[in-house]
N, C-alpha and C positions, 0 to 999 in steps of 0.2 A: 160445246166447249172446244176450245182448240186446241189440238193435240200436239201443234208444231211449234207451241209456246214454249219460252225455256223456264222452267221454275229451279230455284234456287234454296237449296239448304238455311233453314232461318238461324241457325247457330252458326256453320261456317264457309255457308255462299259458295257451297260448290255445284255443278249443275246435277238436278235431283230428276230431270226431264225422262229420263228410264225407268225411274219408281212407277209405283203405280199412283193414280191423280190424285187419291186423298195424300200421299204424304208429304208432310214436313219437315222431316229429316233426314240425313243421308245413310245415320247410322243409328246404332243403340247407344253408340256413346255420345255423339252429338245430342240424342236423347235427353238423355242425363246431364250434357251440361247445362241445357237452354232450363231445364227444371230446376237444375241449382240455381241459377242466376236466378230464375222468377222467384225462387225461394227468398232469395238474399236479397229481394228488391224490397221488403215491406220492414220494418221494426221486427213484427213478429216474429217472422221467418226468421232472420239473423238469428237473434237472440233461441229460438227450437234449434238451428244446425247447434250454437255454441253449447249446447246442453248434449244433441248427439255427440258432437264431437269428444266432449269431454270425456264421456262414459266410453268410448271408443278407443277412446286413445290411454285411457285407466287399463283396458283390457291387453290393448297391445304393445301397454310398456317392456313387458319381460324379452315378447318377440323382436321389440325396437329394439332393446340394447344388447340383445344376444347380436342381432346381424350387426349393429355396430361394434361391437366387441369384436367379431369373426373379420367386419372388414380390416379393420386396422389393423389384426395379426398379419394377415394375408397384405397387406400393404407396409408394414409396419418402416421396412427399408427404403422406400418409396416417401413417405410419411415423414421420415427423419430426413432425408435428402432434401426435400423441398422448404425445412424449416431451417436446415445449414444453412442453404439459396436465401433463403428471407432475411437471417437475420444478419446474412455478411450485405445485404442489397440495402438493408434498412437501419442501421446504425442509429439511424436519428430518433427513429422511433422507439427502440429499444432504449434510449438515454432519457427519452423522455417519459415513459411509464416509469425507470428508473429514479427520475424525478419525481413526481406523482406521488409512490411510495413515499420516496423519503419525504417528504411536505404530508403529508397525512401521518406521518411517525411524529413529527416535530410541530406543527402546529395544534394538531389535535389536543385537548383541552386538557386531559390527563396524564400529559406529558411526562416523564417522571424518566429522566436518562439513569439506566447502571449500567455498572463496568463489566467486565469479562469475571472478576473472582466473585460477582454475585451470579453471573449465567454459570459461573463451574461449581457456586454450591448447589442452585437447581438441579442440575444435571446428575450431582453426586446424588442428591436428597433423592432423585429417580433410579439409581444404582447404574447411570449410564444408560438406560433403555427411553423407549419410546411410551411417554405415559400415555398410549391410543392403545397401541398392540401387545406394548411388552415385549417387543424385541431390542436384541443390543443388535442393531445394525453396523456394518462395516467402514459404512462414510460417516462422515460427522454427524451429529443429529443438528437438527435446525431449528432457530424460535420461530414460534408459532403460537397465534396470537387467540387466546383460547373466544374472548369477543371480538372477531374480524375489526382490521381498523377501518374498513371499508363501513360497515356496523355499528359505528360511534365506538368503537374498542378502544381501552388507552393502548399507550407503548409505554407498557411498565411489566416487573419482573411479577408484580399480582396477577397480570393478564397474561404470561410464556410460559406454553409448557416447551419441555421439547420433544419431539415429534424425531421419526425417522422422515427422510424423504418421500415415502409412498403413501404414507397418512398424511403429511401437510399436502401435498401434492390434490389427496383425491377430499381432503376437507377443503380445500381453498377457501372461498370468505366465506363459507356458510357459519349458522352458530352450530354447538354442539350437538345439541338434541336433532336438530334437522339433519346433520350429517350422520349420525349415527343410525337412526330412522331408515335413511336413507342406504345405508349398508346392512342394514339388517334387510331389507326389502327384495336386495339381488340374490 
Protein backbone atom coordinates (compact mmCIF):
# COMPACT_ATOMS: atom_id res chain seq x y z
CA UNK A 1 0.00 0.00 0.00
CA UNK A 2 1.18 3.43 -0.57
CA UNK A 3 1.39 5.50 2.09
CA UNK A 4 2.11 8.74 0.12
CA UNK A 5 -1.39 8.58 -1.45
CA UNK A 6 -3.60 11.25 -0.57
CA UNK A 7 -7.17 9.78 0.59
CA UNK A 8 -10.07 11.98 0.92
CA UNK A 9 -13.08 12.31 3.23
CA UNK A 10 -16.02 10.33 1.43
CA UNK A 11 -18.57 12.90 2.97
CA UNK A 12 -16.68 16.17 2.77
CA UNK A 13 -13.34 15.73 0.50
CA UNK A 14 -11.03 16.90 2.88
CA UNK A 15 -7.62 15.30 3.02
CA UNK A 16 -7.95 12.15 5.60
CA UNK A 17 -4.08 11.08 4.61
CA UNK A 18 -3.02 11.49 8.70
CA UNK A 19 -5.87 9.08 9.71
CA UNK A 20 -5.06 5.90 9.94
CA UNK A 21 -5.45 3.53 6.43
CA UNK A 22 -8.82 1.85 7.06
CA UNK A 23 -10.56 5.28 7.57
CA UNK A 24 -13.18 6.91 5.74
CA UNK A 25 -14.01 9.82 7.47
CA UNK A 26 -12.66 12.82 8.83
CA UNK A 27 -14.80 12.93 11.59
CA UNK A 28 -17.77 11.55 13.73
CA UNK A 29 -19.83 13.96 12.34
CA UNK A 30 -19.05 13.37 8.74
CA UNK A 31 -19.95 9.95 10.12
CA UNK A 32 -23.19 10.51 10.62
CA UNK A 33 -23.79 12.49 7.77
CA UNK A 34 -22.75 9.96 4.80
CA UNK A 35 -25.21 7.40 7.14
CA UNK A 36 -28.00 9.72 6.95
CA UNK A 37 -27.68 10.28 3.35
CA UNK A 38 -27.29 6.41 2.59
CA UNK A 39 -30.38 6.21 4.87
CA UNK A 40 -32.44 8.73 2.70
CA UNK A 41 -31.17 6.97 -0.52
CA UNK A 42 -33.78 3.97 -0.42
CA UNK A 43 -37.87 4.38 -0.10
CA UNK A 44 -37.35 2.64 3.10
CA UNK A 45 -35.12 4.55 4.77
CA UNK A 46 -36.94 7.90 4.07
CA UNK A 47 -40.10 6.83 5.20
CA UNK A 48 -37.98 5.01 9.00
CA UNK A 49 -36.08 8.76 9.52
CA UNK A 50 -39.93 10.39 8.89
CA UNK A 51 -41.28 8.02 11.62
CA UNK A 52 -37.99 8.90 13.83
CA UNK A 53 -38.46 12.13 13.32
CA UNK A 54 -41.73 12.50 14.05
CA UNK A 55 -41.73 10.94 17.65
CA UNK A 56 -38.58 13.13 18.00
CA UNK A 57 -39.84 16.12 17.54
CA UNK A 58 -43.38 15.16 19.59
CA UNK A 59 -40.94 14.96 22.41
CA UNK A 60 -39.11 18.13 21.92
CA UNK A 61 -42.06 20.28 21.18
CA UNK A 62 -42.15 21.86 24.68
CA UNK A 63 -38.14 22.48 24.61
CA UNK A 64 -38.78 23.97 20.98
CA UNK A 65 -41.07 26.51 21.90
CA UNK A 66 -39.79 27.36 25.34
CA UNK A 67 -36.38 28.52 23.46
CA UNK A 68 -38.47 30.14 20.90
CA UNK A 69 -40.50 31.83 23.36
CA UNK A 70 -37.13 33.01 25.43
CA UNK A 71 -35.60 33.99 21.99
CA UNK A 72 -38.09 36.47 20.97
CA UNK A 73 -38.35 38.04 24.55
CA UNK A 74 -34.59 38.56 24.49
CA UNK A 75 -34.98 39.86 20.84
CA UNK A 76 -38.36 41.24 21.16
CA UNK A 77 -36.93 45.15 20.35
CA UNK A 78 -34.82 43.77 17.64
CA UNK A 79 -37.87 41.76 16.33
CA UNK A 80 -40.30 44.78 16.13
CA UNK A 81 -37.51 47.07 14.55
CA UNK A 82 -36.97 44.84 11.57
CA UNK A 83 -40.84 44.39 10.94
CA UNK A 84 -41.18 48.57 11.22
CA UNK A 85 -38.07 48.26 8.35
CA UNK A 86 -40.25 45.71 6.38
CA UNK A 87 -43.23 46.97 6.37
CA UNK A 88 -42.29 50.82 5.54
CA UNK A 89 -39.82 48.95 2.54
CA UNK A 90 -42.87 46.74 1.51
CA UNK A 91 -46.08 48.70 1.10
CA UNK A 92 -47.01 46.70 -1.86
CA UNK A 93 -47.10 43.81 -0.35
CA UNK A 94 -48.77 44.61 2.75
CA UNK A 95 -51.83 46.05 0.16
CA UNK A 96 -51.73 43.11 -1.45
CA UNK A 97 -52.50 40.52 1.42
CA UNK A 98 -54.77 43.38 2.32
CA UNK A 99 -56.50 42.61 -0.87
CA UNK A 100 -56.46 38.92 -0.41
CA UNK A 101 -58.38 39.26 2.66
CA UNK A 102 -60.91 41.47 1.62
CA UNK A 103 -61.66 39.11 -1.79
CA UNK A 104 -62.01 36.05 0.49
CA UNK A 105 -64.51 38.12 2.82
CA UNK A 106 -66.40 39.09 -0.35
CA UNK A 107 -66.31 36.38 -2.78
CA UNK A 108 -66.61 33.66 -0.53
CA UNK A 109 -69.93 31.75 -0.97
CA UNK A 110 -71.51 32.67 2.47
CA UNK A 111 -71.23 36.05 2.02
CA UNK A 112 -73.78 37.74 4.02
CA UNK A 113 -72.56 41.71 4.70
CA UNK A 114 -73.71 43.52 8.33
CA UNK A 115 -73.46 46.69 9.66
CA UNK A 116 -71.70 48.01 12.66
CA UNK A 117 -75.36 48.01 15.17
CA UNK A 118 -75.41 44.14 14.40
CA UNK A 119 -71.31 43.91 15.38
CA UNK A 120 -72.37 46.36 18.51
CA UNK A 121 -75.36 43.98 19.62
CA UNK A 122 -72.69 40.82 19.42
CA UNK A 123 -70.48 42.65 21.34
CA UNK A 124 -73.07 43.79 23.91
CA UNK A 125 -74.73 40.07 23.76
CA UNK A 126 -70.74 39.16 25.05
CA UNK A 127 -70.98 42.14 27.81
CA UNK A 128 -68.07 43.69 25.93
CA UNK A 129 -65.39 40.82 26.70
CA UNK A 130 -63.61 38.50 24.63
CA UNK A 131 -65.76 35.24 24.01
CA UNK A 132 -62.06 33.03 24.10
CA UNK A 133 -60.76 34.41 27.60
CA UNK A 134 -63.30 36.58 29.02
CA UNK A 135 -61.44 39.61 29.37
CA UNK A 136 -62.75 43.20 28.70
CA UNK A 137 -59.61 44.24 27.05
CA UNK A 138 -58.56 48.00 26.77
CA UNK A 139 -58.34 48.23 22.74
CA UNK A 140 -61.19 47.55 20.71
CA UNK A 141 -61.94 43.95 20.48
CA UNK A 142 -61.77 42.68 16.89
CA UNK A 143 -64.12 40.21 14.50
CA UNK A 144 -62.81 37.16 14.29
CA UNK A 145 -64.06 34.61 12.19
CA UNK A 146 -64.89 31.54 14.38
CA UNK A 147 -64.54 29.03 10.82
CA UNK A 148 -61.28 30.88 9.45
CA UNK A 149 -62.12 32.40 5.93
CA UNK A 150 -58.92 30.83 4.91
CA UNK A 151 -61.07 27.30 5.99
CA UNK A 152 -64.14 27.86 3.77
CA UNK A 153 -65.47 30.31 6.78
CA UNK A 154 -68.42 32.67 5.77
CA UNK A 155 -67.98 36.51 6.55
CA UNK A 156 -71.12 36.66 8.34
CA UNK A 157 -72.16 37.76 12.02
CA UNK A 158 -73.14 33.60 12.42
CA UNK A 159 -69.46 32.98 11.92
CA UNK A 160 -67.84 36.53 14.59
CA UNK A 161 -67.08 36.41 17.65
CA UNK A 162 -65.29 39.05 19.17
CA UNK A 163 -62.00 38.34 20.29
CA UNK A 164 -59.57 40.59 22.13
CA UNK A 165 -56.43 41.12 20.18
CA UNK A 166 -54.16 38.35 21.92
CA UNK A 167 -56.61 35.50 21.13
CA UNK A 168 -57.35 36.36 17.38
CA UNK A 169 -53.84 37.06 17.21
CA UNK A 170 -52.62 33.48 18.58
CA UNK A 171 -55.93 31.51 17.02
CA UNK A 172 -55.07 33.01 13.52
CA UNK A 173 -56.76 30.69 10.75
CA UNK A 174 -56.75 27.63 12.83
CA UNK A 175 -60.47 26.11 13.64
CA UNK A 176 -61.50 26.16 17.27
CA UNK A 177 -60.87 22.85 18.65
CA UNK A 178 -57.39 22.82 17.20
CA UNK A 179 -56.50 26.15 18.63
CA UNK A 180 -57.65 25.40 21.87
CA UNK A 181 -55.88 21.96 21.82
CA UNK A 182 -53.30 23.74 21.00
CA UNK A 183 -53.27 26.08 24.11
CA UNK A 184 -54.04 23.68 26.38
CA UNK A 185 -50.82 21.67 25.36
CA UNK A 186 -48.36 24.67 26.33
Amino acid sequence: MDLTAERVCSNCGIDISHKRSNAVYCSRSCKSSGAHQRLRATPEGKAAEKIRNTGRYAQEAKRRRAGAIDYYERNRELRLEYAREWRAQNPHRRRAAADRRAELMVTNPGFCPFGAAEWEALKRRHDYRCAYCGVRPEEPLEKDHVVPLTKGGRHAIANILPACGACNRSKNDAFLAVWRRRKQAR
